[in-house]
Phi, psi and omega in degrees: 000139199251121165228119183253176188210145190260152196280330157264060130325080175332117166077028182328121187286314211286342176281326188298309163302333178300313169301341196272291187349275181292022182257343201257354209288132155125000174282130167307116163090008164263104185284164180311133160247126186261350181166140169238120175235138156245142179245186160335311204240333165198170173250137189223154183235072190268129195225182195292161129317141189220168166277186190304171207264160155310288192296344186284322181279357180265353186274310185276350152286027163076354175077028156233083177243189182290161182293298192333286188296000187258301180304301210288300205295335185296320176303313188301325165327275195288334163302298207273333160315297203288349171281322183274353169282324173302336163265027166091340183259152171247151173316288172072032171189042190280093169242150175280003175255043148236016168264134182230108150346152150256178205274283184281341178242111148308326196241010168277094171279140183255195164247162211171136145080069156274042183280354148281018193249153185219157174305151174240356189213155158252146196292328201279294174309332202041063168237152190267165168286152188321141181279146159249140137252203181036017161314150204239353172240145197304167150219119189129201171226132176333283185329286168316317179317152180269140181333315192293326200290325187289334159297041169036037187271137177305114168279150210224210190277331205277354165242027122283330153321309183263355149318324204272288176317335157279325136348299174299305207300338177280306187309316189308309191252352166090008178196163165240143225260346162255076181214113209054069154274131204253141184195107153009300188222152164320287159002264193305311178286006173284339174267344144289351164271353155298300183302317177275356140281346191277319202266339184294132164284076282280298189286343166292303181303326193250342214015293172239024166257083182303332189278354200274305179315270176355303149307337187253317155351287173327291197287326176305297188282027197280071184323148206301314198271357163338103147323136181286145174266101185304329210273326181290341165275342165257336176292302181323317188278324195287306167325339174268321167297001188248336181258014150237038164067024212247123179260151191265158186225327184093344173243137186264172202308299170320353197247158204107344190253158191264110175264354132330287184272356176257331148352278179321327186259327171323291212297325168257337179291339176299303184309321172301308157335312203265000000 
């Protein structure tokens, strides 16, 4: 896989990232970085191929999947989170279509596209970076972001948590109670998806999954420089699987299906749509 950049790019990502990249390298759900080159005209980062985004397998499965298959990827989910935190970086852009298949491990998810991710501590000092306010443009993606980020708050561990839990919350439901909110300007509707998280209720955001409200709860009251308790979030995921008896097995909904071509037909009924 190839990720290029025109070589004057204002504000470039892509070196930055090449550096986060290789820092991660050897991680399990982390791809191969094979080379950072600049040439005259661009920068390119070439890294493993990996298989399809989470969100592209929940669109061709109808945006349904089982709580098993919601659980098994939510653990692995939170493995490659508390991993790339264990090297010091935080993400800032944990959504599902940055989760991947793998090529050759089918049965791996991966993590993708730090190009918003930054160190939070320096390793030598072990000091976290300083808390900020008043920032004034989101980093990440709206639909995801944490209550601090949309307050203009310096982001920490504690907002790739609860991202990660709107994440779980989309699969289980196949929506977020702010997704498709209609708004005049870019502003506004980033402030009315503010106002409806600060305001949303557990059965609306959850319906009867109280330990998931609980998880977000949790990434809420979290202090900014706080470690996240990883193990109480996989205990947590594995207790729903026990307490409705569901044994994981690894297979999912997706597998058996030609996924090229149900992509493909996704893809022109969206179009028809628009």
């Amino acid at each position: 896989a190839v990720k290029v950049e025109a070589i004057d790019t204002h504000s470039s990502k892509l070196k930055s990232e090449a550096k986060i990249l290789n820092l991660l390298q050897g991680g399990t759900g982390i791809p191969a970085l094979y080379a950072y080159i600049e040439e005259k005209k661009c920068k390119l980062i070439l890294m493993e191929l990996l298989g399809k985004n989470i969100n592209t397998l929940f669109k061709i499965c109808k945006k349904v999947f089982s709580l098993k298959t919601v659980l098994t990827l939510s653990y692995q989910m939170i493995n490659r989170i508390e991993y790339i935190h264990s090297k010091y970086i935080i993400h800032r852009d944990i959504k599902p279509e940055n989760f991947l298949l793998g090529k050759a491990k089918q049965k791996t998810i991966y993590l993708i596209d730090y190009g918003c991710s930054k160190l939070y501590m320096n390793a030598k000092k072990h000091e976290h970076i300083p808390f900020k306010e008043g920032i004034q443009n989101i980093i990440g993606t709206e639909r995801y972001c944490s209550i601090y980020t949309h307050l203009g708050k310096e982001q920490s561990r504690r907002d790739d948590i609860e991202s990660f839990v709107y994440v779980m919350i989309y699969l289980l439901k196949g929506k977020l109670p702010w997704m498709g909110i209609r708004a005049k300007t870019k502003r506004e509707k980033v402030d009315k998806i503010k106002e409806k998280k600060l305001t949303v209720t557990c059965k609306e955001l959850c319906d009867d999954y109280e330990e998931v409200w609980e998880l977000l709860n949790y990434a809420r009251e979290m202090r900014y420089e706080e470690e996240p308790d990883y193990k109480m979030i996989k205990n947590t995921i594995l207790e729903m699987l026990d307490q409705r008896d569901i044994k994981v097995d690894n297979v999912f909904e997706w597998e058996g299906l030609d996924l090229e071509k149900e992509e493909e037909k996704m893809n022109k009924e969206e179009s028809k749509k628009k």
